[in-house]
C-alpha positions as CSV (number, residue, x, y, z in Angstrom):
1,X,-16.9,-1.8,-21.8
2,X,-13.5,-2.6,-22.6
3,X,-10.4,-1.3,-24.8
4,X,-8.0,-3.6,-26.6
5,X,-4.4,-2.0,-26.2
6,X,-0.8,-3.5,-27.2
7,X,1.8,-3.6,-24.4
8,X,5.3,-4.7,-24.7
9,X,6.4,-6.8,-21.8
10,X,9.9,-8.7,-20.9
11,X,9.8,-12.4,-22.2
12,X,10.0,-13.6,-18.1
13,X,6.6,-12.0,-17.4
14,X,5.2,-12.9,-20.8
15,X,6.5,-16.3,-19.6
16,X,5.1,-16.3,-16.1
17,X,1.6,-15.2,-17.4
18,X,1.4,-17.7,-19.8
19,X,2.5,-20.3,-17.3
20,X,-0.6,-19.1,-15.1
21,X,-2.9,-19.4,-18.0
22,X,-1.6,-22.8,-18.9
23,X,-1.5,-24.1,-15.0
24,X,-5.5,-22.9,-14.7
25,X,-5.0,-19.8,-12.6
26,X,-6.2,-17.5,-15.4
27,X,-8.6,-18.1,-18.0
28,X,-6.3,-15.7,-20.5
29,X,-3.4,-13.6,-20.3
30,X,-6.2,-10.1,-20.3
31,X,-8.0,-11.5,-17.5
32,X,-4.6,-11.6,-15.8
33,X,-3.4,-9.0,-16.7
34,X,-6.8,-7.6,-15.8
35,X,-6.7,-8.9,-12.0
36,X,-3.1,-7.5,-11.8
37,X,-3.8,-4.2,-12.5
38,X,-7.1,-3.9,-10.5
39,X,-4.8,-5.2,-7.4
40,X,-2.4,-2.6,-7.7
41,X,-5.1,-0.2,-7.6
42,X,-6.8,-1.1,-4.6
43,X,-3.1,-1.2,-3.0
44,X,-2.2,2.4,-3.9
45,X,-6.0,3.5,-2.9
46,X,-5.0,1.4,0.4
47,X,-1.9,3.9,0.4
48,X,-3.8,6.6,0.3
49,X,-6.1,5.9,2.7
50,X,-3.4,4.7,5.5
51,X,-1.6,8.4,4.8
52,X,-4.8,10.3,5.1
53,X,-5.4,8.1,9.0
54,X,-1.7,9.0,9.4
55,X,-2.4,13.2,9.3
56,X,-5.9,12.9,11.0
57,X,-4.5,10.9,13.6
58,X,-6.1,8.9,16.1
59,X,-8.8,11.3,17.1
60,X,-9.6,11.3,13.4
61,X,-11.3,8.3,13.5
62,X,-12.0,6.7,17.0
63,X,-13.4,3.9,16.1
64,X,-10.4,2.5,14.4
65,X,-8.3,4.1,17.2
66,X,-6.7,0.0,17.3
67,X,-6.3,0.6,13.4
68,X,-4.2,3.8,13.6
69,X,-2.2,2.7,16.9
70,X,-0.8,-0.3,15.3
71,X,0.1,1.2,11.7
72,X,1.4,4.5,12.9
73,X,4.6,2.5,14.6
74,X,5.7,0.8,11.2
75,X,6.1,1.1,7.7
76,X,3.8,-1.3,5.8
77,X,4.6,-2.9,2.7
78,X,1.5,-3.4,0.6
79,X,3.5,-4.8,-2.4
């Protein structure tokens, strides 16, 4: 199922989607807009995820002991 809404967006993104769409990387500016939004919700639920291995800590989860070392010591920038 799927809902038609109307945004308003700045003429340099409406620029740079349609620039997509016209180079081939998009079929339309939805499913673009589409594949945007769906990225930015896997990143915050990535977020989420790396703050909840952050409180548990490394005996949390042991088998991505590696995981948790490695993140812990640095911010990481999903964006």
């Amino acid at each position: 199922m799927t809902t038609q809404i109307a945004v308003r967006l700045q003429n340099d993104l409406v620029t740079y989607i349609d620039a997509e769409v016209a180079a081939g990387r998009a079929n339309s500016r939805a499913e673009l807009i589409g594949r945007l939004l769906a990225r930015e919700v896997r990143r915050q639920r990535a977020l989420g995820d790396i703050e909840v291995m952050k409180r548990a800590g490394v005996a949390g989860y042991p088998d991505l002991e590696g995981v948790a070392r490695a993140t812990s010591r640095r911010r990481l920038d999903l964006d």
